[in-house]
TILUM-850033 format. One record per residue (C-alpha): residue number from 1; residue in three letters; y, z, x. Coordinates in pm, whole numbers, always signed. Example, Ala and Ser with C-alpha at 12.3 -4.5 7.8 and 13.67 -1.06 7.14 Angstrom:
2
<1; "ALA"; <-450; +780; +1230>>
<2; "SER"; <-106; +714; +1367>>
//
This chain:
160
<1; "UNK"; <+1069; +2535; +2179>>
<2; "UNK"; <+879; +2308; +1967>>
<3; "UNK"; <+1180; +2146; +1763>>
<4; "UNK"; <+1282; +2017; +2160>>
<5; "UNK"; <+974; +1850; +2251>>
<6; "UNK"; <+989; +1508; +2340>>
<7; "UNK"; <+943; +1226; +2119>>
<8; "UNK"; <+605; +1135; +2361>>
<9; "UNK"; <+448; +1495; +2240>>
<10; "UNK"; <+516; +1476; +1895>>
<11; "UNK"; <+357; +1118; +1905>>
<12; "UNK"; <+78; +1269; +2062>>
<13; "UNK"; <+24; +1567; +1809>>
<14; "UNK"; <+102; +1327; +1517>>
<15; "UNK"; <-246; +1096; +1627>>
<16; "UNK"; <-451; +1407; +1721>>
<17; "UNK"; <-299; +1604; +1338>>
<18; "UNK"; <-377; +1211; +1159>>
<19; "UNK"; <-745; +1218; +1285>>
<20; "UNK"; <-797; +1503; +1133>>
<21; "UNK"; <-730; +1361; +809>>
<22; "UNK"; <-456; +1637; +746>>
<23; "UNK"; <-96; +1533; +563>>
<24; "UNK"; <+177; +1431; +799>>
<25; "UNK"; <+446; +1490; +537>>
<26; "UNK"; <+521; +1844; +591>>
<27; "UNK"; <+575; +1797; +961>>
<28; "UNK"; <+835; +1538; +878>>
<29; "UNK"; <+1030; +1836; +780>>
<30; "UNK"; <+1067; +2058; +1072>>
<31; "UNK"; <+1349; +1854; +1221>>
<32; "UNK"; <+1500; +1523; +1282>>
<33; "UNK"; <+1304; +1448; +1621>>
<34; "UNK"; <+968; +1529; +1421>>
<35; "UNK"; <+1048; +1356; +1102>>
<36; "UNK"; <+1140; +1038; +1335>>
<37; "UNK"; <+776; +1079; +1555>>
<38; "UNK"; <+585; +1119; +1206>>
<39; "UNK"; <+691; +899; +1051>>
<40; "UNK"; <+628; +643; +1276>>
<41; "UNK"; <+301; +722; +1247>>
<42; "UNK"; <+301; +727; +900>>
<43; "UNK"; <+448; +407; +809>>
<44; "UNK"; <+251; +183; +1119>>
<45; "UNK"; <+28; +125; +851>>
<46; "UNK"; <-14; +111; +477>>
<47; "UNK"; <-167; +78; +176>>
<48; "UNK"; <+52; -99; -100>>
<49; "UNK"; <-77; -118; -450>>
<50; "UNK"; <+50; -425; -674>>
<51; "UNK"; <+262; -343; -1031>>
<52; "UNK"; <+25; -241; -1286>>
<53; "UNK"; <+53; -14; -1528>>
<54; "UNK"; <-305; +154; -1445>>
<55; "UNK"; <-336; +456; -1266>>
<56; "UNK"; <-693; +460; -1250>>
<57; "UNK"; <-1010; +232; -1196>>
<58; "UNK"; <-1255; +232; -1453>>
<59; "UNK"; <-1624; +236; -1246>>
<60; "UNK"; <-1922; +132; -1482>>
<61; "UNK"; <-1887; +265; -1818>>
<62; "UNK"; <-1800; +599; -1775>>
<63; "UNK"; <-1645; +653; -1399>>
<64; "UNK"; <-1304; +627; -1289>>
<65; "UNK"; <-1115; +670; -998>>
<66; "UNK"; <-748; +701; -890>>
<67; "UNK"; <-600; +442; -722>>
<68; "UNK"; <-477; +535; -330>>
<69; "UNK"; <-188; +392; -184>>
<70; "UNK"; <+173; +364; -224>>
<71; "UNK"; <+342; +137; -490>>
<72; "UNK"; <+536; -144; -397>>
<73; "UNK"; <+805; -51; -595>>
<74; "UNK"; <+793; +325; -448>>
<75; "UNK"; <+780; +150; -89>>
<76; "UNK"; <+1119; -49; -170>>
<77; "UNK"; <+1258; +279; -310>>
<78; "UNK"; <+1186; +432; +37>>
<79; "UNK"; <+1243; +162; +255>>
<80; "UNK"; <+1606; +22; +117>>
<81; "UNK"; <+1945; +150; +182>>
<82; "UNK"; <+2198; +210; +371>>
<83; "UNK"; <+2112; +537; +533>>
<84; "UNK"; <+1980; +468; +909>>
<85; "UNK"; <+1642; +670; +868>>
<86; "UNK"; <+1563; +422; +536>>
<87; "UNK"; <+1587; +129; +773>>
<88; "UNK"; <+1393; +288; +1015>>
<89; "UNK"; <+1074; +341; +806>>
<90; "UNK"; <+1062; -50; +776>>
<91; "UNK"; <+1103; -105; +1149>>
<92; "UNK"; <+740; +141; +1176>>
<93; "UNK"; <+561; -75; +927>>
<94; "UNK"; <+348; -283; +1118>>
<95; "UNK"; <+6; -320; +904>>
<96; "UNK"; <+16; -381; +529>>
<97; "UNK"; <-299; -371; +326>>
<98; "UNK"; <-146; -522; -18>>
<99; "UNK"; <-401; -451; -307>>
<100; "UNK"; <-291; -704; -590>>
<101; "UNK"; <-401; -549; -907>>
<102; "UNK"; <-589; -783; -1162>>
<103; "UNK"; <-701; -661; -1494>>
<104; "UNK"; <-1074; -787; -1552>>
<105; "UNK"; <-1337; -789; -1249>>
<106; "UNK"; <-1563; -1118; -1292>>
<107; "UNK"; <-1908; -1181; -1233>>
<108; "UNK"; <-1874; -1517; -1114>>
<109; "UNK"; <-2261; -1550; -1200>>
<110; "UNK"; <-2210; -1596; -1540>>
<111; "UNK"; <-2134; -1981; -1480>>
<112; "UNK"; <-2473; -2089; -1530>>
<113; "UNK"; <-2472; -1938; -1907>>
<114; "UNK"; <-2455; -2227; -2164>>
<115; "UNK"; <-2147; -2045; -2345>>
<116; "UNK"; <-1889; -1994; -2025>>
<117; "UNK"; <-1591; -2128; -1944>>
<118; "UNK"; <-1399; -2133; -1682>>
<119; "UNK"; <-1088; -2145; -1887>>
<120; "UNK"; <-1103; -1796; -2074>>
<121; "UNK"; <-876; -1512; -2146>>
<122; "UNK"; <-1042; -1278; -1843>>
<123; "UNK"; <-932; -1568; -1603>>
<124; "UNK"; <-576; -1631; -1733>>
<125; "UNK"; <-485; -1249; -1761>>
<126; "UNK"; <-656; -1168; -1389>>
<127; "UNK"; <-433; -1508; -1305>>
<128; "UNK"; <-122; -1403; -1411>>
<129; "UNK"; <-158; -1079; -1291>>
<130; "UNK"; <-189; -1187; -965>>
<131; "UNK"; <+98; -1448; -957>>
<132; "UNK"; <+272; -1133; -1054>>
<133; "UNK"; <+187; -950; -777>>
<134; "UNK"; <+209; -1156; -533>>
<135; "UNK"; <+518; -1230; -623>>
<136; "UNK"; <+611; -930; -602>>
<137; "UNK"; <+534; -888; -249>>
<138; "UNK"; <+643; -1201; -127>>
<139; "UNK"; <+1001; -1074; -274>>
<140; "UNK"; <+988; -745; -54>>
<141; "UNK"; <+868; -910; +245>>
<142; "UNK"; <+1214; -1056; +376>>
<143; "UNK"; <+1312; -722; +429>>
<144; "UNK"; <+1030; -666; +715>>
<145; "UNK"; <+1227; -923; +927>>
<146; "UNK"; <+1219; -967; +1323>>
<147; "UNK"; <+919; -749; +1328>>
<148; "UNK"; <+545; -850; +1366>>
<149; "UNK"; <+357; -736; +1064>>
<150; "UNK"; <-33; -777; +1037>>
<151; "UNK"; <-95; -828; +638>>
<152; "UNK"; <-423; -827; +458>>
<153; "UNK"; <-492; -852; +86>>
<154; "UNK"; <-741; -770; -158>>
<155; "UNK"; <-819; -810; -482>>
<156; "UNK"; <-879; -477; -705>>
<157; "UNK"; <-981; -560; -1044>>
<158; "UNK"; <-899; -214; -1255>>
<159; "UNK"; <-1202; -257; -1493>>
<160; "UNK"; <-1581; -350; -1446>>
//
């Protein structure tokens, strides 16, 4: 019976269902065994978006996209509590991709214009922003302890 197969299979058919691009999430459902294999596989590694209040990325003047990932604040919601299969979803986390969220993006070319500054509005909002967010992260992070966690982050300014 499928719901009895060990944890070794479901691993297996969790990496062969996740290269197919499909959603793991359903499978978590079918029983405790499978939501414990899937998950594993889910959480190993993540996207984590910054706080913003931006949904979307505005692309040139007339293209947007939706941002992909998981909120940090969603993530902590997820992660936190009591309840053993909470704590167990931060014990699979073992790649973060942390994209901090800064308002303006900044064509660093314009320096050689006779009216730039260094000191302007775009820099101090896209500054704060990201002391914000990294903030942010560096307060959830002490929950990921006595596990090795790879963590990368990007910049991902939400207007061009």
């Amino acid at each position: 019976m499928a719901s009895s197969l060990p944890q070794e299979l479901l691993s297996l058919i969790a990496n062969h269902i996740t290269g197919k691009n499909e959603k793991l999430t359903p499978y978590t459902l079918v029983n405790k065994s499978w939501q414990a294999a899937f998950e594993r596989r889910m959480y190993s590694s993540l996207v984590v978006l910054s706080p913003s209040d931006v949904d979307y990325i505005t692309v040139g003047p007339t293209e947007q996209h939706k941002k992909r990932g998981l909120s940090l604040s969603r993530l902590d919601d997820i992660t936190s509590g009591p309840q053993d299969w909470r704590q167990a979803r931060r014990t699979y986390i073992r790649h973060i991709l942390y994209r901090v969220a800064v308002p303006h993006y900044l064509e660093e070319c314009r320096r050689g214009d006779d009216d730039y500054t260094y000191d302007n509005i775009w820099h101090r909002e896209n500054n704060l922003a990201f002391s914000h967010g990294m903030r942010a992260l560096f307060d959830y992070l002490p929950r990921l302890v006595d596990q090795a966690i790879s963590l990368d982050i990007a910049l991902q300014a939400e207007t061009a």
